[in-house]
C-alpha positions as CSV (number, residue, x, y, z in Angstrom):
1,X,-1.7,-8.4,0.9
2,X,-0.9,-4.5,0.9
3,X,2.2,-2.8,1.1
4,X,1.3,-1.2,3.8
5,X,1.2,-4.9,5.8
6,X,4.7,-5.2,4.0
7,X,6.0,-1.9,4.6
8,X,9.5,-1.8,3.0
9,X,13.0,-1.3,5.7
10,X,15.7,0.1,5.1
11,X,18.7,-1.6,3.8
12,X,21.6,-2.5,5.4
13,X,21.1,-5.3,7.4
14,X,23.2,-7.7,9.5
15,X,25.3,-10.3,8.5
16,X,22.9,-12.8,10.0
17,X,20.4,-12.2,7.0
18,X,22.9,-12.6,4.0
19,X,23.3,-15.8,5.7
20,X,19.3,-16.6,6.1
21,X,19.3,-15.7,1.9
22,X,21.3,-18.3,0.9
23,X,24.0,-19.1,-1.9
24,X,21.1,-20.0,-4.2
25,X,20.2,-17.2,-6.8
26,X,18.0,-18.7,-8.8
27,X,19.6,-18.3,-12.1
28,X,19.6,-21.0,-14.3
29,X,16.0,-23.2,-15.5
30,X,14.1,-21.0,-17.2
31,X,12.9,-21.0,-20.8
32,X,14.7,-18.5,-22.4
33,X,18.5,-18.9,-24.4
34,X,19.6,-15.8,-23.3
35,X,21.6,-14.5,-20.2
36,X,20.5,-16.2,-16.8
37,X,18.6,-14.3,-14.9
38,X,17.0,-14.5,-11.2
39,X,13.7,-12.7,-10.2
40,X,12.3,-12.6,-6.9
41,X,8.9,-12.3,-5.5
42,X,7.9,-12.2,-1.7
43,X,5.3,-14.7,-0.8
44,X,1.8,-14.0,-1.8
45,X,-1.1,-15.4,0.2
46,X,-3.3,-16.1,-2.9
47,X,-4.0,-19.1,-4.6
48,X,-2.0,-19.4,-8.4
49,X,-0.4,-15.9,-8.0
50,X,3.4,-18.2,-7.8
51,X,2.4,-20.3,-10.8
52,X,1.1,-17.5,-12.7
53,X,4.6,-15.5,-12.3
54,X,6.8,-18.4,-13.0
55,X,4.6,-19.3,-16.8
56,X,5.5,-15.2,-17.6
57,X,9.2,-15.6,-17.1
58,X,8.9,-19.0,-18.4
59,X,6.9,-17.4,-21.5
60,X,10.2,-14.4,-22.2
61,X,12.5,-15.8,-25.0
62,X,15.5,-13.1,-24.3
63,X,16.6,-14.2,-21.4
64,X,16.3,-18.2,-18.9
65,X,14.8,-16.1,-16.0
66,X,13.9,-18.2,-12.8
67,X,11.6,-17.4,-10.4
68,X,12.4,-17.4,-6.6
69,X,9.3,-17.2,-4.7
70,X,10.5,-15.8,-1.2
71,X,9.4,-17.4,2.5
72,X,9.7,-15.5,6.0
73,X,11.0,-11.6,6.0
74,X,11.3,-11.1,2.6
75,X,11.7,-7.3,2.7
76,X,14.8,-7.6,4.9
77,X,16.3,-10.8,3.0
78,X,16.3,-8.7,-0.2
79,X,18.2,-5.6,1.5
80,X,20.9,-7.9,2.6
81,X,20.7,-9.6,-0.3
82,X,21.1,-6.3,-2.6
83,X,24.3,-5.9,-0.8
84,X,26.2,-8.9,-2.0
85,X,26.7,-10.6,-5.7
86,X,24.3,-13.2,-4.4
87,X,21.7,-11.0,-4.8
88,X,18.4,-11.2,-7.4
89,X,19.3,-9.4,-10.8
90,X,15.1,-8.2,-10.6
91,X,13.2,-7.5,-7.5
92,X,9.7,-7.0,-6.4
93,X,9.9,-4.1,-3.9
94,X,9.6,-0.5,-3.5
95,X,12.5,0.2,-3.7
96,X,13.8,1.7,-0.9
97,X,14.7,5.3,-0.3
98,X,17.8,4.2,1.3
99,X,18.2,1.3,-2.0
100,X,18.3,4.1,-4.5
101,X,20.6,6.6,-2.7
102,X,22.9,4.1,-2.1
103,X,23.0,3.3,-5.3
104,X,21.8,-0.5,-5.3
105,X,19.0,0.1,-7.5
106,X,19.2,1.3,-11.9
107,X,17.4,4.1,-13.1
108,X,14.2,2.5,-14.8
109,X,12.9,5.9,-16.3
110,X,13.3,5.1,-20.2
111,X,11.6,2.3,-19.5
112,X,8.3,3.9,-19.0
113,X,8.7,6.5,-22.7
114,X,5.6,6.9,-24.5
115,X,3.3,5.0,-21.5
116,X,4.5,6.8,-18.3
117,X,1.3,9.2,-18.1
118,X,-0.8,5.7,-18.2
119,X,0.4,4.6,-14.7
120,X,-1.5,5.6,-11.8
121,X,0.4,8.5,-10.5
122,X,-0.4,7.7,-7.0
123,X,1.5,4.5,-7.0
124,X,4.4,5.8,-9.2
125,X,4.7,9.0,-7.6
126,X,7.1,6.8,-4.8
127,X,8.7,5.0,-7.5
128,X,10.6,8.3,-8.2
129,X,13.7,10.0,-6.7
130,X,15.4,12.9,-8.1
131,X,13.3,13.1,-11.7
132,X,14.2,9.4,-12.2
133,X,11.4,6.4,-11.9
134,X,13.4,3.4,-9.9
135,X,10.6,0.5,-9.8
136,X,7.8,-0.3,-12.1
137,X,4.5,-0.9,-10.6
138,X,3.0,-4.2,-10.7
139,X,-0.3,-3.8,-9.5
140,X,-2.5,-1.5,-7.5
141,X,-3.9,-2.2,-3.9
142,X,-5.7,0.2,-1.7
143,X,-7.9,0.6,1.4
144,X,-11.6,1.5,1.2
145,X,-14.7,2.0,4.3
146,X,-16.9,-0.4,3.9
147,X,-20.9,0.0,5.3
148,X,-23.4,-2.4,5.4
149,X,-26.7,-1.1,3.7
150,X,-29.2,-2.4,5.2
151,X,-28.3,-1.4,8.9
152,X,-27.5,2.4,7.8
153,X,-31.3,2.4,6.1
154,X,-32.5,0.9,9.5
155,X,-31.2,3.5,11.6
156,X,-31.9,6.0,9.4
157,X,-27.8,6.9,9.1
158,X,-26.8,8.3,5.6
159,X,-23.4,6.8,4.1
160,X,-20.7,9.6,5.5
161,X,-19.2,12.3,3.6
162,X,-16.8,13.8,6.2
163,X,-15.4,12.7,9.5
164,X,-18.0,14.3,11.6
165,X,-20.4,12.6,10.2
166,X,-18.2,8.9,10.5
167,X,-18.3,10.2,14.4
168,X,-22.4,10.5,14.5
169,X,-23.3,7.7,12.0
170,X,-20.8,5.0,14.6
171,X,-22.0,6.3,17.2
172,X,-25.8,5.7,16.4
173,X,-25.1,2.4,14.6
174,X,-23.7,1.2,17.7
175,X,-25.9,-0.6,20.1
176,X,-25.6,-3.5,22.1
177,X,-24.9,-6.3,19.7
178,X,-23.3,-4.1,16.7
179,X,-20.6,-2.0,17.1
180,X,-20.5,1.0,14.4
181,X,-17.2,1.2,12.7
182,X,-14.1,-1.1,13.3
183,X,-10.7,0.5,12.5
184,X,-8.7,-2.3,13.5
185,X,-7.7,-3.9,17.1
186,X,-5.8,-1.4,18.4
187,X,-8.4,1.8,17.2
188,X,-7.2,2.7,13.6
189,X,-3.6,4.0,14.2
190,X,-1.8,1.0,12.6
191,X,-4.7,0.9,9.8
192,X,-5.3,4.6,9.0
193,X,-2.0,5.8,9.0
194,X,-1.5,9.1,7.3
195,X,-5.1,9.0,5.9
196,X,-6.6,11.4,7.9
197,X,-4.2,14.0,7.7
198,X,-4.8,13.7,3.4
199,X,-8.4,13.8,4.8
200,X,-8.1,16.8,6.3
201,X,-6.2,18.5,3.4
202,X,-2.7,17.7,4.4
203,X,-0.2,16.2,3.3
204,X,2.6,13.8,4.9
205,X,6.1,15.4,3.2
206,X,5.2,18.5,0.9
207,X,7.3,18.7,-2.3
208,X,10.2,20.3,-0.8
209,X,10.7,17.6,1.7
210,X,9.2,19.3,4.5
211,X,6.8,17.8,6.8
212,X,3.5,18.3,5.6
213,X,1.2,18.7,8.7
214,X,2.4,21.4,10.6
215,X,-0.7,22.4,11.3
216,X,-3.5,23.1,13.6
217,X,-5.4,21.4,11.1
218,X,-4.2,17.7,12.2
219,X,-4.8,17.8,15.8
220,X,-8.2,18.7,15.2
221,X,-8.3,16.1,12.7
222,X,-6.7,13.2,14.8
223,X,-9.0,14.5,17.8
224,X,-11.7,13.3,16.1
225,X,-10.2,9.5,15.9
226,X,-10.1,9.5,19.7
227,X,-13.7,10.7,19.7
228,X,-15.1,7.6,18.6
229,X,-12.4,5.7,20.5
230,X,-14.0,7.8,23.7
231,X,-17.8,7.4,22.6
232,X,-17.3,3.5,22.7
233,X,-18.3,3.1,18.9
234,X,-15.2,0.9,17.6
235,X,-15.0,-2.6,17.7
236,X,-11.9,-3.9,19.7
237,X,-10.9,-7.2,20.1
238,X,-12.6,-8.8,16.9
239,X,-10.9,-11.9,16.3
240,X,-9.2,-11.0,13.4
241,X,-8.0,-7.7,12.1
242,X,-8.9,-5.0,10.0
243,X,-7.4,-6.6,6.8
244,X,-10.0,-9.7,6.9
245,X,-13.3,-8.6,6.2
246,X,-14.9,-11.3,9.4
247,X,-16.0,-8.8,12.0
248,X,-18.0,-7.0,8.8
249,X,-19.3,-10.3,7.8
250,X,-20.3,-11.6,10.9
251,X,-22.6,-8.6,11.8
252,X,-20.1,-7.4,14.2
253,X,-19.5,-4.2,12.8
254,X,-21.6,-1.8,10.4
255,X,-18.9,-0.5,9.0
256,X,-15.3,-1.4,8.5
257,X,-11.9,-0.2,7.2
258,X,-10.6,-2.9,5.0
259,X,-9.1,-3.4,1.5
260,X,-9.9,-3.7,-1.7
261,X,-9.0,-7.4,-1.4
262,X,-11.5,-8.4,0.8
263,X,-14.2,-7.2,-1.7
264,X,-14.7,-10.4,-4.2
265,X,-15.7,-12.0,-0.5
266,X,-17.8,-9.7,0.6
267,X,-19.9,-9.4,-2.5
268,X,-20.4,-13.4,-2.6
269,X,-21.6,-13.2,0.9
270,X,-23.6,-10.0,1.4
271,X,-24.2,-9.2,-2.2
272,X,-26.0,-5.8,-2.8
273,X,-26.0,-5.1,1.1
274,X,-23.0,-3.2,1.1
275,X,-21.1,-0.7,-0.5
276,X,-17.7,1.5,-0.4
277,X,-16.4,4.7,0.6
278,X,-12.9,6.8,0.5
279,X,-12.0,7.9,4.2
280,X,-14.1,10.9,4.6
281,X,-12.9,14.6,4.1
282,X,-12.6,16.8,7.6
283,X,-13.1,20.8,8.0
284,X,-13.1,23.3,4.8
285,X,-10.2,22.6,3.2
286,X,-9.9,18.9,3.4
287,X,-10.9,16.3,0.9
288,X,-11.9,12.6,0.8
289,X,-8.4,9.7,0.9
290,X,-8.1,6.6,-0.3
291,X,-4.6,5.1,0.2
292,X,-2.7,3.3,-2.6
293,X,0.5,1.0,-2.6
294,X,2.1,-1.1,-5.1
295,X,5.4,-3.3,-5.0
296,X,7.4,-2.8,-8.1
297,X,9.7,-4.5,-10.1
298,X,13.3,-3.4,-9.3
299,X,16.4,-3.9,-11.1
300,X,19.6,-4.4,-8.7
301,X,22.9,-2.5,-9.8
302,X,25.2,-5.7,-8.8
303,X,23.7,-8.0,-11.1
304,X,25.8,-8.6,-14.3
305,X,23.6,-8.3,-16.9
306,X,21.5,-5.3,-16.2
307,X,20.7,-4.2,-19.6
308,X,19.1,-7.9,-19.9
309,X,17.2,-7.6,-16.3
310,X,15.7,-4.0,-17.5
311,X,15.0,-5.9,-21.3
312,X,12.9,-8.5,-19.2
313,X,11.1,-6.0,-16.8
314,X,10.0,-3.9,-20.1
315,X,8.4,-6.7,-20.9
316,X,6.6,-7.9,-18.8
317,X,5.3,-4.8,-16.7
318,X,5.3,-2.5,-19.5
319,X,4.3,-4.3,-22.8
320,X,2.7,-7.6,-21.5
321,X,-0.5,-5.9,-20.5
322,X,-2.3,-9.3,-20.8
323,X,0.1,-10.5,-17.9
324,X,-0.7,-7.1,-15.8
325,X,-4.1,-7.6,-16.0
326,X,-3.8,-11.5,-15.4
327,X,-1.9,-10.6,-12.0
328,X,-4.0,-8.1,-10.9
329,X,-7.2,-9.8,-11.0
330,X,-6.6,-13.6,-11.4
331,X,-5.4,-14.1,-8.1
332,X,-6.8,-12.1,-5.4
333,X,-8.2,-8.7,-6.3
334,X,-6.4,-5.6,-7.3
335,X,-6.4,-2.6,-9.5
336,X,-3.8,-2.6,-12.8
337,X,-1.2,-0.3,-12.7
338,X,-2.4,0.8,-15.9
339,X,-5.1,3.0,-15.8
340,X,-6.0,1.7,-19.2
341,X,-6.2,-1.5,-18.2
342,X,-8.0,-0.9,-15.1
343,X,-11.1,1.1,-17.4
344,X,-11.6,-2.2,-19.5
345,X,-11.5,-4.5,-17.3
346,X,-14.8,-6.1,-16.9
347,X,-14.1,-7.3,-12.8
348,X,-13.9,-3.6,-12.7
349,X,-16.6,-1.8,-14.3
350,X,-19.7,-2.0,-12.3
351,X,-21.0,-2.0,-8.4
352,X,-18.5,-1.2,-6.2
353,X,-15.7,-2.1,-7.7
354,X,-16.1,0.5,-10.0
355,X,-16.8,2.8,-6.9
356,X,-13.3,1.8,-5.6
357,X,-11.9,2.0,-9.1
358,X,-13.3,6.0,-9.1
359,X,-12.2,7.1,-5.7
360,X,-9.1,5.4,-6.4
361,X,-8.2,7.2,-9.4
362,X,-9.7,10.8,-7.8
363,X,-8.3,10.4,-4.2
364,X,-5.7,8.1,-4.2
365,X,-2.5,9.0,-1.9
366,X,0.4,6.8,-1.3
367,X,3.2,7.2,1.7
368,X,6.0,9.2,0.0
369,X,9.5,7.9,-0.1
370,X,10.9,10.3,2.7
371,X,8.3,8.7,4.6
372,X,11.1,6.5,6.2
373,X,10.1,3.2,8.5
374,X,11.4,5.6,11.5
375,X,9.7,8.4,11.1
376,X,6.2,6.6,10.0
377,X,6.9,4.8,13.8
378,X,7.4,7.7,15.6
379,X,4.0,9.1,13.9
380,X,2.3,5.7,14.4
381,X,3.5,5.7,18.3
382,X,2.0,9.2,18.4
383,X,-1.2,8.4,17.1
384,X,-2.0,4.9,19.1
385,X,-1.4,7.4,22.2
386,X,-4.0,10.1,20.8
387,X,-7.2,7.4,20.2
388,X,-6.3,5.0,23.0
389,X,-4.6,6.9,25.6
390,X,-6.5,10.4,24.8
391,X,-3.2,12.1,24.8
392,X,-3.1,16.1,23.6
393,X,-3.0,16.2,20.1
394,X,-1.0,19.2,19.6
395,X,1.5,18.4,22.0
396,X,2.0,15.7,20.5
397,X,2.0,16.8,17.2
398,X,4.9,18.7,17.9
399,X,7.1,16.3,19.6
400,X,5.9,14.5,16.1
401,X,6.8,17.5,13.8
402,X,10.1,18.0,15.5
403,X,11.5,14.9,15.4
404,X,9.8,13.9,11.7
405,X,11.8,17.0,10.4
406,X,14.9,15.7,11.8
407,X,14.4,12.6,10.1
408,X,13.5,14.2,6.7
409,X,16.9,16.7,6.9
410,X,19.0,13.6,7.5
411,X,17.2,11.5,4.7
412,X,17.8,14.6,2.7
413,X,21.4,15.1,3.5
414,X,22.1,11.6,2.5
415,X,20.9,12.5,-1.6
């Protein structure tokens, strides 16, 4: 599961949720004699991944940490929860933009001395705020185009390189069985994202906080999308999304956008028949995108024994690179935070994988923290209307623009 599935909301929610989280912590029954401490996980969907994280905390001598392992909306649950004393005292989340200017989170940076250029700076790049790094990643998950082989060769279609060719090659792969690319049910605007903007040699927020694609450059970009909405080359209506690699299995598609996740299955099933692609680069100055995400282990500020919590997340997402790999790759499929890690690891090295491994490390992008859950809606909205309605890209890029860089001066007030 991706962060982008889980994006992260803002804090501050009702009094309804504090109730939904419960009196119970989870301090108390872990293996260590020191301070009690509680560490919470939202639910992962694969097999092992809540026993695995229990026998590390159960493995730390410092501290008794207990694991919570967190049901239903866990994102919302832990920004109520941050705001009480019944909160966790670590955290798996983002965190927040709104977390760490309202001061719920601790400043992890010294955490990271000596190994911080060995994180993938895609993923930690929104881990830090002001200079200072606020969550630790955990593991690496990103978003890949995947093409089936042996219907390219058949058409006589070449893997694309840039978005005009994604256009042609769907469009010619599509014929009455097959469809050529599938983006998703509702045409790519929920799975794509920002991507084609970083495609297209943009950027979502620059450096200064700005917004990063005021320019003519996008609409010609996002254009394209609702060309092969128009030409009748996505899949629509699969029976399951973009995140479960079916429609690719089932012949339905040539070519899908999926995640890395989905790549152990597709291997066992089609083998050699397939292989992987970053989202390809549009017009002179753009470049190919792969999008990265990665929940991160957090420290809340209203726990009472923080120098303990930030002890216990040293060790075991900094120094316990066993364990890192271990979650990464034990239970379902993902990339270690650590590049290191991630060049040695055998799962990693060859086919594909080591494709997706490459384009991660030389084209990876992740949503920036000003990138706010209002203003990624109000570009979302934007973009459904482009592909599925056909509405003017440039006007609506700068109802986009104009409202996005209200949102960014507010977020950017509030530092």
């Amino acid at each position: 599961m991706t962060m982008k599935r889980r994006a992260l909301l803002a804090a501050g929610a009702g009094a309804g949720l504090l109730t939904a989280c419960g009196s119970d912590t989870g301090r108390g029954g872990g293996g260590g004699a020191g301070p009690a401490l509680s560490h919470w996980y939202h639910q992962y969907g694969e097999a092992g991944a809540e026993q695995a994280v229990k026998r590390y905390a159960a493995a730390y001598r410092e501290a008794d940490v207990s694991v919570q392992w967190r049901p239903g909306n866990y994102d919302q649950q832990t920004a109520a929860a941050l705001l009480t004393d019944a909160g966790p005292d670590v955290f798996e989340g983002g965190p927040t933009l709104d977390q760490i200017q309202g001061g719920q989170v601790v400043d992890l940076t010294g955490l990271l001395d000596g190994v911080k250029d060995d994180f993938d700076p895609a993923v930690l790049a929104p881990k830090t705020y002001d200079g200072r790094i606020w969550g630790v990643p955990q593991a690496v998950d990103t978003q890949l185009l995947y093409y089936r082989k042996s219907l390219l060769e058949d058409a006589g279609v070449q893997p694309p390189a840039t978005l005009d060719e994604l256009v042609d090659a769907a469009r010619e792969l599509t014929d009455g069985k097959v469809k050529g690319l599938f983006l998703g049910n509702d045409g790519g605007a929920g799975a794509l994202g920002g991507t084609p903007l970083y495609a297209a040699g943009l950027e979502l927020v620059t450096d200064g906080g700005e917004v990063g694609f005021d320019d003519p450059a996008a609409a010609r970009t996002l254009g394209r999308l609702r060309r092969l909405y128009a030409d009748g080359s996505l899949l629509l209506g699969a029976p399951t999304d973009w995140s479960d690699p079916s429609a690719f299995l089932q012949g339905l598609t040539a070519m899908q956008w999926s995640g890395l996740w989905a790549l152990p299955r597709v291997q066992k099933e089609l083998g050699d028949d397939f292989g992987v692609l970053p989202f390809p680069r549009d017009g002179a100055s753009g470049r190919p995108a792969v999008p990265v995400g990665a929940y991160g282990a957090a420290v809340s500020a209203r726990g009472a024994h923080k120098e303990a919590a930030k002890a216990y997340v040293k060790w075991l997402w900094v120094e316990r690179t066993d364990y890192q790999q271990d979650f990464a790759l034990s239970y379902g499929f993902h990339i270690p935070a650590r590049r290191s890690l991630a060049e040695k690891a055998d799962e990693l090295r060859t086919g594909a994988a080591a494709d997706a491994v490459r384009f991660t490390a030389d084209h990876g992008h992740a949503q920036p923290l000003l990138w706010t859950p209002t203003v990624q809606t109000l570009y979302q909205d934007a973009l459904s209307r482009i592909i599925k309605d056909g509405a003017h890209p440039e006007r609506e890029l700068r109802t986009v623009v104009r409202k996005v860089s209200s949102e960014l001066d507010r977020a950017k007030r509030t530092s």
